[in-house]
Backbone as a printed PyTorch tensor [residue, N CA C, xyz], in Angstrom:
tensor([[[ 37.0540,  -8.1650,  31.9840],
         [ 36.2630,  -7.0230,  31.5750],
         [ 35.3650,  -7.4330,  30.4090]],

        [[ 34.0260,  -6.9910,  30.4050],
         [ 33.3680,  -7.7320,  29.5620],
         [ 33.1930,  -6.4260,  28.5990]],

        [[ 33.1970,  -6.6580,  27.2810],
         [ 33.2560,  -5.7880,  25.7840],
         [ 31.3400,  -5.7330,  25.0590]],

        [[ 31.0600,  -5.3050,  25.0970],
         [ 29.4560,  -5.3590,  24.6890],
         [ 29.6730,  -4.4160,  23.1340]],

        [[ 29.1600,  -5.1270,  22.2900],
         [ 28.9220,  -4.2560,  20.6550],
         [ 27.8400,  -3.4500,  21.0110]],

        [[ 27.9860,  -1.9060,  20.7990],
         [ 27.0950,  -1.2720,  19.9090],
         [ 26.8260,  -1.4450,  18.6110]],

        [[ 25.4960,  -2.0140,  18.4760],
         [ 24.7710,  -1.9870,  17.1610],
         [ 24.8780,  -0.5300,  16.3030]],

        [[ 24.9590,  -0.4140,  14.9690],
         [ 25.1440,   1.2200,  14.1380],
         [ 23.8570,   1.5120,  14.1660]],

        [[ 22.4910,   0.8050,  14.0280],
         [ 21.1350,   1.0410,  13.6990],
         [ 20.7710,   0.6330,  15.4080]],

        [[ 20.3180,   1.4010,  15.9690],
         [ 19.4570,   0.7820,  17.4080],
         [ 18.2260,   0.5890,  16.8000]],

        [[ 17.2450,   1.2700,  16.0800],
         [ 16.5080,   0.9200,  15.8230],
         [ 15.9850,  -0.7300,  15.7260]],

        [[ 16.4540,  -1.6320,  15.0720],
         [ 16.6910,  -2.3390,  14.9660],
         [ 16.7670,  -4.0470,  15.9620]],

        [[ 17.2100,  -3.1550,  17.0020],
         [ 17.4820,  -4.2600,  18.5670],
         [ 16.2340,  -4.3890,  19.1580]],

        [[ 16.2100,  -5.7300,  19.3450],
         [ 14.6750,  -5.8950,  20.1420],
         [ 14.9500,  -6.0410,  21.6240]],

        [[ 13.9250,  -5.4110,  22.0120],
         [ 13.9450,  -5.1080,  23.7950],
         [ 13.9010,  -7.0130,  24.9310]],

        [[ 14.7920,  -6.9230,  25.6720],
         [ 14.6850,  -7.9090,  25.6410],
         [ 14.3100,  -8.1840,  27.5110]],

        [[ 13.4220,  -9.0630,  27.4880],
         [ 12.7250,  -8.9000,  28.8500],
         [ 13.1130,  -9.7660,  29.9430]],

        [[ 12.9600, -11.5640,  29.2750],
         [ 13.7550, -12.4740,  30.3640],
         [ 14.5750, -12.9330,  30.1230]],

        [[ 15.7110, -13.1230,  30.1200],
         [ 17.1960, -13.5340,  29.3430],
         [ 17.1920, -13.1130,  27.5500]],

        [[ 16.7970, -14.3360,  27.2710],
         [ 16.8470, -13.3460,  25.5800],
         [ 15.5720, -13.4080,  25.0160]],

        [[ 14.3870, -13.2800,  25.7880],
         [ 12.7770, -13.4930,  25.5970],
         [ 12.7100, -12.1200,  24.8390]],

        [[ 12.0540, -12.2850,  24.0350],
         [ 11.4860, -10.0850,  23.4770],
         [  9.9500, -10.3500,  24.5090]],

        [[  9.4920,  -9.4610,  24.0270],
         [  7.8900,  -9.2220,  24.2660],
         [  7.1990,  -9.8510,  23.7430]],

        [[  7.1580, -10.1900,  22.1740],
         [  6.4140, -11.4950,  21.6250],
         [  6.5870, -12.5990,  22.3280]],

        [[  7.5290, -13.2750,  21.9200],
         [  7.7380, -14.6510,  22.9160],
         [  7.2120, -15.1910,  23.9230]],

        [[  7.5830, -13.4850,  24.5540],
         [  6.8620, -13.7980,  26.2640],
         [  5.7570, -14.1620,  26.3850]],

        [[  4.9050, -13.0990,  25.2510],
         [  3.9640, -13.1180,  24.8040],
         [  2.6240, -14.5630,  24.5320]],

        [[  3.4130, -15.2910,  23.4560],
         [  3.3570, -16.9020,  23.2000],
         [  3.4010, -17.5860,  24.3560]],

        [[  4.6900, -17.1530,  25.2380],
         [  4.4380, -18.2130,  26.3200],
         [  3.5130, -18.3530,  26.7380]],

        [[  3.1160, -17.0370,  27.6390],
         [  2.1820, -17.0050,  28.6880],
         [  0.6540, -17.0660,  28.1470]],

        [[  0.1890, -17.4420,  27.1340],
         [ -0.8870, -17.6100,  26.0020],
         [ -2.1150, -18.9680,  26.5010]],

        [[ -0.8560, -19.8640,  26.6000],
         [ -1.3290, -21.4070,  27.3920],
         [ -1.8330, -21.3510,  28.6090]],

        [[ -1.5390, -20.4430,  29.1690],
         [ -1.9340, -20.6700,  30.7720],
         [ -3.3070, -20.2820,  30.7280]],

        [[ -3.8870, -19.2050,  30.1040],
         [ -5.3460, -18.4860,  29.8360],
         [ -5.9610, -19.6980,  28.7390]],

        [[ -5.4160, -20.1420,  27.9600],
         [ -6.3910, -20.8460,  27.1240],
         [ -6.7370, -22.3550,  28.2370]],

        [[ -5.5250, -22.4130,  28.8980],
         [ -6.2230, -23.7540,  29.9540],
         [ -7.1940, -23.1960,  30.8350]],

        [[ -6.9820, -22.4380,  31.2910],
         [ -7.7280, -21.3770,  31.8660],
         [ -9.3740, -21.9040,  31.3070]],

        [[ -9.5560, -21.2040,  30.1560],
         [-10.7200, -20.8660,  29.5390],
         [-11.3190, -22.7620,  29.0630]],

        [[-10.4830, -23.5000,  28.9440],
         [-10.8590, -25.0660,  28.6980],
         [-11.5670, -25.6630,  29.9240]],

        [[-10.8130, -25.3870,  30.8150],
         [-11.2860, -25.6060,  32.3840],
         [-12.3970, -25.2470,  33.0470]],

        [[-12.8430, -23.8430,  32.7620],
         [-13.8800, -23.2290,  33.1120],
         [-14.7060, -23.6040,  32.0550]],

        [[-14.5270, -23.5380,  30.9180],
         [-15.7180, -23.1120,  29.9160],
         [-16.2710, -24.9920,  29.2350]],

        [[-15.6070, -25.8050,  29.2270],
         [-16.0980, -27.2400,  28.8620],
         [-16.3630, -28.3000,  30.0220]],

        [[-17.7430, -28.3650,  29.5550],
         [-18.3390, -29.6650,  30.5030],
         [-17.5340, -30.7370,  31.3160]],

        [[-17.2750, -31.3360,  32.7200],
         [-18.0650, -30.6840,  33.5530],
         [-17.1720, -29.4040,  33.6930]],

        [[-17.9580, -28.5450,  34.4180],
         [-17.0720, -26.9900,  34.3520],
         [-16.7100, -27.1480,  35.4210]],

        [[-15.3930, -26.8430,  35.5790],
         [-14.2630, -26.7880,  36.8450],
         [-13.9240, -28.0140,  37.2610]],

        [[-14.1380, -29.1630,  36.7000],
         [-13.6850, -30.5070,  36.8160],
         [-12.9360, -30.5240,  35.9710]],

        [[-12.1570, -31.9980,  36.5590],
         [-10.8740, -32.9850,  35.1400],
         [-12.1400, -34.0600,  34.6310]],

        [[-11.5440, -33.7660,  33.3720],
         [-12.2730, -34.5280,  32.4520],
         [-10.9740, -35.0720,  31.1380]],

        [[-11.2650, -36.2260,  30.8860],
         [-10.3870, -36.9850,  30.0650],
         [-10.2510, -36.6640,  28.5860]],

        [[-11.2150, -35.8290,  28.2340],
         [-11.5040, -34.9650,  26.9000],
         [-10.6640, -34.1150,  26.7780]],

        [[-10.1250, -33.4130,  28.1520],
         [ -9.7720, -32.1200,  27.8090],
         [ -8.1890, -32.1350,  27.7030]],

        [[ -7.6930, -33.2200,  27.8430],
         [ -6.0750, -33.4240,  27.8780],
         [ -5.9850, -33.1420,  26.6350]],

        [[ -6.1020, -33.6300,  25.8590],
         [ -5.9180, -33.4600,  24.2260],
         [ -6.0450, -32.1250,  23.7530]],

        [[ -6.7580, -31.4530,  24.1900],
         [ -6.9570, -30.2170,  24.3600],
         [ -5.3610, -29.2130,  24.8310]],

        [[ -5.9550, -29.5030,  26.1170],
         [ -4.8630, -28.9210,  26.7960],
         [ -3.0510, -29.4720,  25.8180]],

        [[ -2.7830, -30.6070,  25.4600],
         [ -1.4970, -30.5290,  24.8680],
         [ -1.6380, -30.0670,  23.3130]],

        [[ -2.5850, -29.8360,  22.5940],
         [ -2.5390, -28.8690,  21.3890],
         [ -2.6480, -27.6690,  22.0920]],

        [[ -3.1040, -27.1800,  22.8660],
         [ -2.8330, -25.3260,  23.0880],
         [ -1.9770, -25.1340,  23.9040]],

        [[ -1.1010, -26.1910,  24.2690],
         [ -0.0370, -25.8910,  24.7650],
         [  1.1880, -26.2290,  24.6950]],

        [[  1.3720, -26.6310,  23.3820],
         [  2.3770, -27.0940,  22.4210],
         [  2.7120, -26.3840,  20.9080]],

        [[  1.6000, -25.4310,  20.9010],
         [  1.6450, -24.4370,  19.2750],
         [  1.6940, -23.0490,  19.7410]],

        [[  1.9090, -22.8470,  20.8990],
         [  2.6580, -21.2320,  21.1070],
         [  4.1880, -21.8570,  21.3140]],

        [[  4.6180, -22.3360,  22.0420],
         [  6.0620, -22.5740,  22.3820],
         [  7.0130, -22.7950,  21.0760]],

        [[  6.0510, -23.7320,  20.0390],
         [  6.6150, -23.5600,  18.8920],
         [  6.7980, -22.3730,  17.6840]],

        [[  6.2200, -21.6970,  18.3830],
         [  5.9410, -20.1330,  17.6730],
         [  7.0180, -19.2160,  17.8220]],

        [[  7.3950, -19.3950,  19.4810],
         [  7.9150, -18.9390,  19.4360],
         [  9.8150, -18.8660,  19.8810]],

        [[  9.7480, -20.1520,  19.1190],
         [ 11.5690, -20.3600,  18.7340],
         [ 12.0930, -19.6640,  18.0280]],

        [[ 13.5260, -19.2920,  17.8940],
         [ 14.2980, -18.4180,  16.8570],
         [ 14.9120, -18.9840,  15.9850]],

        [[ 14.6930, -18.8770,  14.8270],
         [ 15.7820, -19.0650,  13.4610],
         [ 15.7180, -18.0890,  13.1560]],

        [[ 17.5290, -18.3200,  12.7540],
         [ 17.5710, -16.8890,  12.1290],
         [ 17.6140, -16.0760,  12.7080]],

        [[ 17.5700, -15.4340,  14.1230],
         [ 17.4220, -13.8750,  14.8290],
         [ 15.6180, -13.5340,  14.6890]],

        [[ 14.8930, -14.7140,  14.0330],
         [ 13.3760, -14.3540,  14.1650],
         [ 12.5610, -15.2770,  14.3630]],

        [[ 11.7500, -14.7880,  15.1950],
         [ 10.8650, -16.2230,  16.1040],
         [ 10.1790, -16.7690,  14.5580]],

        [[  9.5240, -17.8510,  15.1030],
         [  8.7040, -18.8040,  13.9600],
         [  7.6490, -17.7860,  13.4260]],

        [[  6.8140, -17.4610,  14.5750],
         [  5.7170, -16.5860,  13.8910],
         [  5.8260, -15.6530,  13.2300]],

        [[  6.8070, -15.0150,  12.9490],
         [  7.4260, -14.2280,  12.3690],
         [  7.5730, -14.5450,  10.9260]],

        [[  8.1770, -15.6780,  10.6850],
         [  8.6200, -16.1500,   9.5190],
         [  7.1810, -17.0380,   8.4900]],

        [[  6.3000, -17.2710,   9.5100],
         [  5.4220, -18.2460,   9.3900],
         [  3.8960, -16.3780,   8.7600]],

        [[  3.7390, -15.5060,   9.3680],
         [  3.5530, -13.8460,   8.6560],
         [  4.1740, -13.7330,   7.4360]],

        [[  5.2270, -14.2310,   7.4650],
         [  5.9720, -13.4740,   5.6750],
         [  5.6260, -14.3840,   5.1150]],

        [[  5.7250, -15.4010,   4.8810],
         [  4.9700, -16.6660,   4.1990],
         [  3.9950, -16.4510,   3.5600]],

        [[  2.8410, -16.4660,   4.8550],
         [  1.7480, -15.6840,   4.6590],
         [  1.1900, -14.8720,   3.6250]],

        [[  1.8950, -13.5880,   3.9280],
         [  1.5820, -12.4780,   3.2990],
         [  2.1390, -12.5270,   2.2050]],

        [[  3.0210, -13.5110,   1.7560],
         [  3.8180, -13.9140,   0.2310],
         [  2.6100, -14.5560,  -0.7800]],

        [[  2.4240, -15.7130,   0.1260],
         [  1.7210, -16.3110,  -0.3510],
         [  0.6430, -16.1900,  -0.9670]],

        [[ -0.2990, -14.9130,  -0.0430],
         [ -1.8770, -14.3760,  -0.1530],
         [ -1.8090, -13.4240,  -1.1040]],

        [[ -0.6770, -12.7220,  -1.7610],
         [ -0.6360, -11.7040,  -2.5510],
         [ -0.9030, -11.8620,  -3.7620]],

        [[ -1.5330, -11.2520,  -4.3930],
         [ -1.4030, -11.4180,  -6.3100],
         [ -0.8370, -11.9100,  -7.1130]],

        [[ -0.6010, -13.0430,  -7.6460],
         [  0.4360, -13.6620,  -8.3260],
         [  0.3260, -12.5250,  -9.5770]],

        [[ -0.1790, -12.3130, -10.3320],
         [ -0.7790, -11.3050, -11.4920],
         [ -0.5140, -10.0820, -11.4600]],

        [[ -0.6600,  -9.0540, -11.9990],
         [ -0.5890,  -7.6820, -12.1180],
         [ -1.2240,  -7.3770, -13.5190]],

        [[ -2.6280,  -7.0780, -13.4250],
         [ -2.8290,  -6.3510, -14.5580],
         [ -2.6720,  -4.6690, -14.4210]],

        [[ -2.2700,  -4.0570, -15.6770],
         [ -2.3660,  -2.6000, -15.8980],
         [ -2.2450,  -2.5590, -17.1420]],

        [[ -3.1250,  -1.5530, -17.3610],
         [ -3.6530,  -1.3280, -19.5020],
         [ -3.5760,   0.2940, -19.0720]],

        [[ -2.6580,   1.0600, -19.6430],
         [ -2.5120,   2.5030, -19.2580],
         [ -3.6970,   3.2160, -20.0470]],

        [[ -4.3700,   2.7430, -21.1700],
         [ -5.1590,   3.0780, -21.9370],
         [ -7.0080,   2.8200, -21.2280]],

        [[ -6.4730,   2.4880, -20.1850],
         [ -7.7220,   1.8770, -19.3140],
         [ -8.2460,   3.8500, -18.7280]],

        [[-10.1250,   4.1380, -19.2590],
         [-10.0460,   4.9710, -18.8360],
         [-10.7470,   5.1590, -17.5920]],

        [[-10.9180,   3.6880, -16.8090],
         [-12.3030,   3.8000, -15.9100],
         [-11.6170,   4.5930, -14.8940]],

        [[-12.4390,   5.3460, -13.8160],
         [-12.2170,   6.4700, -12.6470],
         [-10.7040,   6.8630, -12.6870]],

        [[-10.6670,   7.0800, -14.1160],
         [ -9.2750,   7.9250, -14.2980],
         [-10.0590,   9.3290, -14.2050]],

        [[ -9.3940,  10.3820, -13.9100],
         [ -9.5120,  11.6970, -13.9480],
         [ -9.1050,  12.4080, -15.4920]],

        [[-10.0020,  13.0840, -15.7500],
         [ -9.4550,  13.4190, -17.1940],
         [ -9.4510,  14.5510, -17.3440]],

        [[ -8.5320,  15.7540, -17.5910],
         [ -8.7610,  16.6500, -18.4690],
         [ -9.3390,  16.9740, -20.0630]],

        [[-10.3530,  17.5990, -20.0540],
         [-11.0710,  17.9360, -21.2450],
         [-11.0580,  19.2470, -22.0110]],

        [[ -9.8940,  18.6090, -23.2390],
         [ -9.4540,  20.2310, -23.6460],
         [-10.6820,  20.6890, -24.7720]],

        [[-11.0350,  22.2490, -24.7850],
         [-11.7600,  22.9100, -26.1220],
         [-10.9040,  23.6770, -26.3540]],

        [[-10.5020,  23.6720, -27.6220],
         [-10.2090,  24.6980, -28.6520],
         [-10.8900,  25.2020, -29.4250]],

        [[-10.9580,  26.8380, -28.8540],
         [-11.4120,  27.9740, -29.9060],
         [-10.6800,  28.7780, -30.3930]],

        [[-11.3800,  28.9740, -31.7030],
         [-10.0570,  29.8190, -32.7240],
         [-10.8240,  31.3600, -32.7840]],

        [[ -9.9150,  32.4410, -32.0140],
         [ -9.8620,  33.6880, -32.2500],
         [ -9.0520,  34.8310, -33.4420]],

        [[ -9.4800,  35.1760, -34.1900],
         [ -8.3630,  36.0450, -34.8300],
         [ -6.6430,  36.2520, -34.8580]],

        [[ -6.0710,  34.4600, -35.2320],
         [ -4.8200,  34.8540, -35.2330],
         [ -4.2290,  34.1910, -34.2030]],

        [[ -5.4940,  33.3910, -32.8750],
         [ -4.8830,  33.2460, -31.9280],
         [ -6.0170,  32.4090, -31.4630]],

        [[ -5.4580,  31.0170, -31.3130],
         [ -5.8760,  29.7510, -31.2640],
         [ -5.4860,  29.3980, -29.2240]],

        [[ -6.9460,  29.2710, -28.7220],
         [ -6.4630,  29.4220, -27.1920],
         [ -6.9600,  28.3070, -26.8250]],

        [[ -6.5880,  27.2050, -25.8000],
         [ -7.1710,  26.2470, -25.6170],
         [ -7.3320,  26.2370, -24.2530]],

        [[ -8.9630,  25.9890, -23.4510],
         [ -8.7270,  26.4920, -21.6100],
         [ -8.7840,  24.2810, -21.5400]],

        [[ -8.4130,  24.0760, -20.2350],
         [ -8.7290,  23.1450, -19.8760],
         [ -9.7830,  23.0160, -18.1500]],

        [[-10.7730,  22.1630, -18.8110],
         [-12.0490,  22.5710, -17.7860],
         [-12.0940,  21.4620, -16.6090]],

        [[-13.0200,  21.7630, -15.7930],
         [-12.8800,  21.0920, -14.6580],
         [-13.0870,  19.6690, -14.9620]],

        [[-11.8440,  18.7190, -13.6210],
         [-11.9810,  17.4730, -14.2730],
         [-13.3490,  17.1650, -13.9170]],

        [[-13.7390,  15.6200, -14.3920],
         [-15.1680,  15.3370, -14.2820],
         [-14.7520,  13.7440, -14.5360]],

        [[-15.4380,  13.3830, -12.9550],
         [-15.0370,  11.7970, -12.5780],
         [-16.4830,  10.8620, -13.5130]],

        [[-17.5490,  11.7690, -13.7370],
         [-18.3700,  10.6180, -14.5290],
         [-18.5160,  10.3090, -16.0370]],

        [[-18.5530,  11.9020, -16.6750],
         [-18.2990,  12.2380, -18.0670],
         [-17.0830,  12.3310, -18.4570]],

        [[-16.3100,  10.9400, -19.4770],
         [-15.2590,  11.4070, -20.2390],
         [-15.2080,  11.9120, -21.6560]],

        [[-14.8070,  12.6210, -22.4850],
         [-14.8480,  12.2680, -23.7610],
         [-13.1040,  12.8200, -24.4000]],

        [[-12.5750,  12.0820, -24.9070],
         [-11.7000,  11.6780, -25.7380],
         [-11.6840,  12.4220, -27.2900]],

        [[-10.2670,  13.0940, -27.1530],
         [ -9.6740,  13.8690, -28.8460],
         [ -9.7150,  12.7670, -29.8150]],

        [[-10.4670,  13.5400, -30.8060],
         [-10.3570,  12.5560, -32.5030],
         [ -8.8960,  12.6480, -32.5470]],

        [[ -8.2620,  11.7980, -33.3470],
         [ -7.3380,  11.3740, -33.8510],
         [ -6.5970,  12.6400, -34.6830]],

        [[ -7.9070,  13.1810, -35.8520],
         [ -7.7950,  14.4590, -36.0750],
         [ -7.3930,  15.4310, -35.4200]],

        [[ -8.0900,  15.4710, -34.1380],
         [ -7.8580,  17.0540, -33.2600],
         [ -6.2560,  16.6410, -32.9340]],

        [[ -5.8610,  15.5430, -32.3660],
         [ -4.5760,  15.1410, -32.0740],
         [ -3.8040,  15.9590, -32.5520]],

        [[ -3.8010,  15.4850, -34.1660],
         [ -2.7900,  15.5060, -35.4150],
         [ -2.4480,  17.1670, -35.6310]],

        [[ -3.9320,  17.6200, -35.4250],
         [ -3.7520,  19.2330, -35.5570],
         [ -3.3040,  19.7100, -34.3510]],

        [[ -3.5710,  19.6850, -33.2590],
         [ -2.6830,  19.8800, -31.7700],
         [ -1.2490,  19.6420, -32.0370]],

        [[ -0.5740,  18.8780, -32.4420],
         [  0.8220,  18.1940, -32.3350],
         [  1.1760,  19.1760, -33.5760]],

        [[  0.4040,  19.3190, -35.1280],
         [  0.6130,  20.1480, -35.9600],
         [  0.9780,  21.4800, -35.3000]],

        [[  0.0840,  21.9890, -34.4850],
         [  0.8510,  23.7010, -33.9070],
         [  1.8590,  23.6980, -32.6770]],

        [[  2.3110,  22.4360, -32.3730],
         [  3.2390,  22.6470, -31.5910],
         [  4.4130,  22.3190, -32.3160]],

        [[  4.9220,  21.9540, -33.4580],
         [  5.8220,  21.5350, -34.4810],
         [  6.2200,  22.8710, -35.4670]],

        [[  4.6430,  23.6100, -34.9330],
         [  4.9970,  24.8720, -36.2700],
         [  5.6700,  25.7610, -35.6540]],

        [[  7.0050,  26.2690, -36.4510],
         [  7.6850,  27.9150, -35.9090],
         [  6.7920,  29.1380, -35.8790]],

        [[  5.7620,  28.8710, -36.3810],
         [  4.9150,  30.2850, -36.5440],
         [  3.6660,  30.3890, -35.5040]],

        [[  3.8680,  29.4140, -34.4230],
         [  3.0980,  29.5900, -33.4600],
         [  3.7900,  29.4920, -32.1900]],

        [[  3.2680,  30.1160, -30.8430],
         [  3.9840,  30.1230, -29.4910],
         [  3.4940,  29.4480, -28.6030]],

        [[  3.7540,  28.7890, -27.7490],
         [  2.8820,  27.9820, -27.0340],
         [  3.4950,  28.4900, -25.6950]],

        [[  2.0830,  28.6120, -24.8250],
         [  2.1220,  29.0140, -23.3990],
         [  0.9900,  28.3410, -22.5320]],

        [[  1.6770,  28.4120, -21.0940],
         [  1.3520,  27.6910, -20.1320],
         [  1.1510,  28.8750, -18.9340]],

        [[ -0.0240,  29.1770, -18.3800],
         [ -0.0410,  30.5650, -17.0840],
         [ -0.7740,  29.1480, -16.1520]],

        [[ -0.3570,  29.5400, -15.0510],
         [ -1.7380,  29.2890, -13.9070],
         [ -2.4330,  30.1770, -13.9690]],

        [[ -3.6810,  29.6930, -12.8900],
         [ -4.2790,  30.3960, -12.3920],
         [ -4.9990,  30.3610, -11.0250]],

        [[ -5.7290,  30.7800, -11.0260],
         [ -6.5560,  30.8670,  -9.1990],
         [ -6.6900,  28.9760,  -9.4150]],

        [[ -6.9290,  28.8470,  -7.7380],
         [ -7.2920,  27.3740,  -7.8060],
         [ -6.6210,  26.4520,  -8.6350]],

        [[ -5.4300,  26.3640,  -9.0710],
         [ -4.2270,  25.7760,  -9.5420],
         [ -4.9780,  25.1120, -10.8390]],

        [[ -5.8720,  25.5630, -11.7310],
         [ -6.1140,  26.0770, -13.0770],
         [ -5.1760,  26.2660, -13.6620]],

        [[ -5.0810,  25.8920, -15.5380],
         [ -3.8440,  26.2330, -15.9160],
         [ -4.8810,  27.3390, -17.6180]],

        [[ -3.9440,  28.0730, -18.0400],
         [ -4.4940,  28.5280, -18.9380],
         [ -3.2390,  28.4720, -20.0450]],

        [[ -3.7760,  27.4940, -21.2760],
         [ -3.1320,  27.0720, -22.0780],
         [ -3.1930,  27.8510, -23.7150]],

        [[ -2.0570,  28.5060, -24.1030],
         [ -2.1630,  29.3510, -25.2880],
         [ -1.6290,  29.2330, -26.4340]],

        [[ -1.9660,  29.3080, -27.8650],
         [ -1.1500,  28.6110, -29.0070],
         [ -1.1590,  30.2580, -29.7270]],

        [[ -0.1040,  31.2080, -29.8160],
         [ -0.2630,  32.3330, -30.1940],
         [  0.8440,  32.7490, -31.5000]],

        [[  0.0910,  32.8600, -32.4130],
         [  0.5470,  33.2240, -33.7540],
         [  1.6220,  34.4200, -33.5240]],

        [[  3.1730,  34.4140, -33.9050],
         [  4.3680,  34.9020, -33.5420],
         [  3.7160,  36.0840, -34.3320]],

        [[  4.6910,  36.9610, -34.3590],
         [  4.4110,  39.0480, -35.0440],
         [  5.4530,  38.7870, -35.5510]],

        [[  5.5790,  39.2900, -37.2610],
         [  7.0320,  39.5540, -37.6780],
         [  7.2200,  40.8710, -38.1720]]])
């Protein structure tokens, strides 16, 4: 009686077409037959043997088969892609969080009303930035530190926020 494992992930299992060929493989194989194909027809004389074209014919038909051997549970070309894509990637990573190019910015104004200091924040704007003095900072961070002021946050239409610094009643 023969016992066969279910795999926990099927996902995972590759479909397998001629004994333990996947679809790639097969793929690779049958690759050579069209490129002799296309050597045959397409280089001088056309549709004749010619002594040029052997050399030919055993490089394109010696670098799919090697493609597609398995190490590992994964054909060559496979392994020969991650390489690849290892290789070609960025050795580097720059990022400067202080960087403000096609950052999106909110641009706060504060106006002071009778008692009640309201600040709206306006639409962003991808070409015009401009940046809080150091000052405005210090005084911003100043009324959120003070007990004698309230700070509020509403939306609004169009996911707008309306931002409020409101002097407490005693």
């Amino acid at each position: 009686m023969k016992i066969r494992r279910i795999p926990a992930q099927i996902t995972t299992v590759e479909d397998k077409i001629a004994g333990s060929l996947n679809l790639t493989q097969m793929t690779l194989l049958i690759i050579p037959v069209f490129v002799f194909m296309a050597i045959y027809v397409v280089f001088a004389p056309s549709m004749q043997f010619a002594w040029y074209k052997i050399p030919l014919f055993i490089l394109s038909g010696s670098i799919p088969p090697i493609l597609a051997i398995r190490i590992k549970e994964k054909i060559v070309l496979t392994w020969l892609v991650i390489l690849l894509r290892y290789n070609l990637r960025p050795a580097y990573y720059l990022f400067n969080k202080n960087d403000s190019y096609l950052r999106t910015m909110n641009i706060i104004t504060i106006a002071k009303k009778d008692k009640k200091i309201t600040a709206h924040a306006k639409e962003k704007q991808q070409t015009k930035t401009s940046t809080l003095s150091f000052g405005d900072l210090v005084r911003i961070e100043g009324l959120l530190a003070n007990s004698k002021y309230s700070f509020s946050i509403k939306s609004q239409k169009k996911g707008a926020f309306h931002v409020a610094f409101e002097q407490k009643q005693k």
